[in-house]
ZATI-495782 format. One record per residue (C-alpha): x, z, y; residue in one letter. Coordinates in steps of 0.02 Angstrom, whole numbers, plus 32768, in hexadecimal, padded with zeros to 4 digits. Example, Ala and Ser with C-alpha at 12.3 -4.5 7.8 and 13.67 -1.06 7.14 Angstrom:
2
826781867F1FA 82AC81657FCBS 
% end
This chain:
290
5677D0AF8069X 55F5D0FF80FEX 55EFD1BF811BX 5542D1E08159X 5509D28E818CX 5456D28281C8X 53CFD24A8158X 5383D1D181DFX 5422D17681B9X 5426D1858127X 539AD1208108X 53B0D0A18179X 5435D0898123X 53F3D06C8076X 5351D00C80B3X 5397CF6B8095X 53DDCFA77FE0X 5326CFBD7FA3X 5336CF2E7F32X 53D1CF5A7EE4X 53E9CFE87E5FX 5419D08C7EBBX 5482D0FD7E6CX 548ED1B57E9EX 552CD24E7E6EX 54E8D2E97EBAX 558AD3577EC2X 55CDD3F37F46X 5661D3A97F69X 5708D3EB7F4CX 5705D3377ED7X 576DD3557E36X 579CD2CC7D98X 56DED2FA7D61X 568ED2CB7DFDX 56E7D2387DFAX 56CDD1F97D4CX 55F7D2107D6BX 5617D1A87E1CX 567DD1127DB3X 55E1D10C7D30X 5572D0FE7DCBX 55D7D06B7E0EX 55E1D00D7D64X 550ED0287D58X 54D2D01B7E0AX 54DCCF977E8EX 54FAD01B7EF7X 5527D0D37EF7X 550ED15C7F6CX 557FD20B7F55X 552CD2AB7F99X 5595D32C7FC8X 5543D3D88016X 5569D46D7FDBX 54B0D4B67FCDX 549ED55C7FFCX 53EDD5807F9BX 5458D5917EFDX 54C7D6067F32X 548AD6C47F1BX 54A5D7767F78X 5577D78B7F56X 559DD6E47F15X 561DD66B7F4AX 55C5D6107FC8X 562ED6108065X 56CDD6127FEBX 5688D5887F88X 574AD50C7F95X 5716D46D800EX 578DD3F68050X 570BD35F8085X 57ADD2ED80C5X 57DFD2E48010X 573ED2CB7FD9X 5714D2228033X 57C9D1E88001X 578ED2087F4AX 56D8D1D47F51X 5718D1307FACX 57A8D1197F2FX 5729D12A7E88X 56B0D0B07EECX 562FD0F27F51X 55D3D0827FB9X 5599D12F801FX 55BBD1DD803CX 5539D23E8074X 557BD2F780C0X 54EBD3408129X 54EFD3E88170X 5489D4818144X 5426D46C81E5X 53FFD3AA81B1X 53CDD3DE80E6X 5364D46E812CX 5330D45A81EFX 52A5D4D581D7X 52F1D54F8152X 52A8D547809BX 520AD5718080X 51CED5068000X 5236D5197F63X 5230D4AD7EBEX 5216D5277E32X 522AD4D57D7EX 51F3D56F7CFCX 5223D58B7C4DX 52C0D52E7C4AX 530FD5A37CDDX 52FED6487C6FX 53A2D64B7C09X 5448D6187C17X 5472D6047CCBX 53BBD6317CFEX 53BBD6EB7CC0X 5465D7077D28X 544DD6BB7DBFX 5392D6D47DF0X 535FD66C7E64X 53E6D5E97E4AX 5387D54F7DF6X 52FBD54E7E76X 53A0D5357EF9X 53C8D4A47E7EX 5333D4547E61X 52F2D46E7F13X 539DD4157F52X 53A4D37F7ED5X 52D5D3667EF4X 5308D3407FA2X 5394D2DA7F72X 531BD2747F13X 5295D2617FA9X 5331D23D8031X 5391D1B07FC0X 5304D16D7F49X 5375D1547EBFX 5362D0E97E2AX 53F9D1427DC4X 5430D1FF7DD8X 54CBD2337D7BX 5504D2E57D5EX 5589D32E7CDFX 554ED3867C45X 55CED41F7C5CX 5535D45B7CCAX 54A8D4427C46X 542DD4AE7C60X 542BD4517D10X 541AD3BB7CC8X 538DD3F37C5BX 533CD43E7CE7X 5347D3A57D5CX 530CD3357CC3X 5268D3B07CB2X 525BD3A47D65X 5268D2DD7D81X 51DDD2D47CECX 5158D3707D32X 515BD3107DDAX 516ED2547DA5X 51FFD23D7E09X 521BD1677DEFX 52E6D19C7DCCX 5344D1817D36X 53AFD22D7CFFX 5459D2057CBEX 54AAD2967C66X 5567D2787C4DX 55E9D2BF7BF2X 564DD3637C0FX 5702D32B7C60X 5786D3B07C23X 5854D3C27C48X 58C1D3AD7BBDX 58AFD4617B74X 57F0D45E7B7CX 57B8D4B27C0AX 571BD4547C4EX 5743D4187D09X 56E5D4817D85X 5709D4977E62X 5713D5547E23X 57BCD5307DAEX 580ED5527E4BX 57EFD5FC7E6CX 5853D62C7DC3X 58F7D6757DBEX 5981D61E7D4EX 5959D6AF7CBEX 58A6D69C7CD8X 58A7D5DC7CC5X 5903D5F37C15X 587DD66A7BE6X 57FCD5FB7C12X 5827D5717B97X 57DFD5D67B2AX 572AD5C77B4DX 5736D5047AFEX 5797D5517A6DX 5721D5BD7A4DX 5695D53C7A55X 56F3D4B179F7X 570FD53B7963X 5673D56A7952X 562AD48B794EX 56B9D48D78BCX 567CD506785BX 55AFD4D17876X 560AD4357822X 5653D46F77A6X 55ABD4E97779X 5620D5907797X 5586D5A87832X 54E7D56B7806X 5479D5EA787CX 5477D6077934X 5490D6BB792EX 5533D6A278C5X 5579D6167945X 5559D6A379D8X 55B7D730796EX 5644D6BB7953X 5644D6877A0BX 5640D7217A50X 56D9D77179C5X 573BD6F17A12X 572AD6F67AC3X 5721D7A67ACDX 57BFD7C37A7DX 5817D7757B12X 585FD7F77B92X 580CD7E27C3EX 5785D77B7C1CX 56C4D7C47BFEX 562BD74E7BC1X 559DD76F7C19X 5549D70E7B8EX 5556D6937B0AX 54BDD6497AB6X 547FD5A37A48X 53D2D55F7A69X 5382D4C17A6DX 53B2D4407AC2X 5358D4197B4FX 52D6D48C7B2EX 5345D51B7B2EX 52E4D5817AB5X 5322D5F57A2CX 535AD5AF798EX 5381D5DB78E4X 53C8D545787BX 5436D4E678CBX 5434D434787AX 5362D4147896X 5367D3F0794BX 53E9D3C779D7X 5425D46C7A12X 5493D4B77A9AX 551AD5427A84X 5544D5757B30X 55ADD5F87B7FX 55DFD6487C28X 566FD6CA7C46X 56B8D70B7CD0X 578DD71B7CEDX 57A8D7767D82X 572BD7477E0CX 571CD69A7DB9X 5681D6767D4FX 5691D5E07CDEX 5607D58B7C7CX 5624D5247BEBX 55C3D4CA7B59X 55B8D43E7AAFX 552BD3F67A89X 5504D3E679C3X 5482D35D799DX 5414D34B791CX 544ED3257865X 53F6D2967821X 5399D2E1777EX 539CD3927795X 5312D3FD7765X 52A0D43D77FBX 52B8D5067835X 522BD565780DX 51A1D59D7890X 
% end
């Protein structure tokens, strides 16, 4: 595997790989079982497969956890190299943004809720970042993990408003044995705080039983029994917990009609956590009304 940090090498690099499929895992480093399970799907799809790691700063806002953000770029190319990346590409801030930002990608709708309502400002970061990632590699494939899913609705919106020729590839959330979706930010949780935080995915995994089992059939009941649970855990606050569609992100009622989302973020500590399931549509059930 080749580290490159400038985007003149970069491409130079990949010139000669035009013919062969491209594969692309945008990540910010700090490389975790999650990271590493969207790099092997690259490998097994692509001929080749570049790793980004650059921990943006557009999507970090006024008192977040930028310049704390955990990094440790040695054991990063061990791991990238190790899952099988052909190429690891780890500019600086001065090479991603010479001339500062001034032109930001802005993808509307979509960015409102969820994620997008708490952290203003922190999708155009995103989309603005990963637009650039597009124009700099020219991927065929780009792979990102559904724990983040508004992002990956956002990017797919994006890709399609501006006809990007790239192939989205949404993969599965990775989770430890109790649950807990794998996230960089798992490590800033004390030992009490990381057995509170298993249970966000109880929660979540409760309420897709009883949608099953017709106990919730309505959005508004899924986010009442959501919320009962996680807020009964000391310590831990939600700073919200919806269902919408999914990945139009609008409000719903019914919950078997369409593919929808029920989502969550919390806080324990300084630590905020964001977590989701994804309930598709039932084959044969009656369409919500208008």
């Amino acid at each position: 595997m080749k580290t490159v940090r400038t985007i003149d090498e970069l491409r130079k690099l990949l010139a000669p790989q035009r013919r062969k499929t491209l594969g692309l895992v945008p990540t910010m480093g700090y490389l975790h079982r999650g990271h590493l399970s969207l790099i092997e799907r690259a490998v097994k799809e692509c001929d080749r497969v570049v790793v980004s790691l650059f921990v943006n700063p557009l999507q970090f806002g006024p008192g977040e956890d930028l310049e704390r953000y955990p990094r440790d770029p040695d054991r990063d190319v061990r791991l990238a190299e190790q899952a099988g990346a052909d190429i690891l590409f780890a500019p600086s801030t001065a090479e991603m943004y010479p001339a500062g930002a001034q032109t930001v990608v802005r993808v509307s709708g979509l960015t409102d809720r969820l994620c997008g309502a708490s952290r203003p400002g922190h999708f155009d970061g995103v989309a603005t970042v990963v637009s650039k990632l597009f124009h700099i590699v020219e991927p065929d494939r780009a792979y990102f993990g559904l724990k983040d899913a508004q992002q990956v609705a956002v990017i797919q919106r994006m890709v399609e408003d501006l006809n990007f020729p790239v192939t989205i590839v949404p993969c599965p959330t990775v989770r430890e044995e109790d649950g807990l979706a794998m996230s960089s930010r798992n490590v800033y949780l004390s030992a009490e705080d990381r057995k509170k935080a298993a249970s966000i995915y109880r929660a979540l995994r409760e309420a897709t039983r009883k949608r099953k089992t017709g106990e919730v059939s309505t959005a508004s009941q899924a986010v009442r029994m959501i919320r009962e649970q996680l807020e009964a855990v000391p310590g831990l606050t939600v700073e919200y917990a919806e269902v919408l569609s999914y990945p139009g992100l609008e409000p719903v009622n019914e919950l078997r009609s369409q593919q929808v989302i029920a989502a969550v973020a919390v806080r324990l500590g300084r630590t905020r956590l964001i977590d989701n399931v994804i309930w598709p549509k039932e084959e044969g059930s009656p369409c919500s009304a208008p």
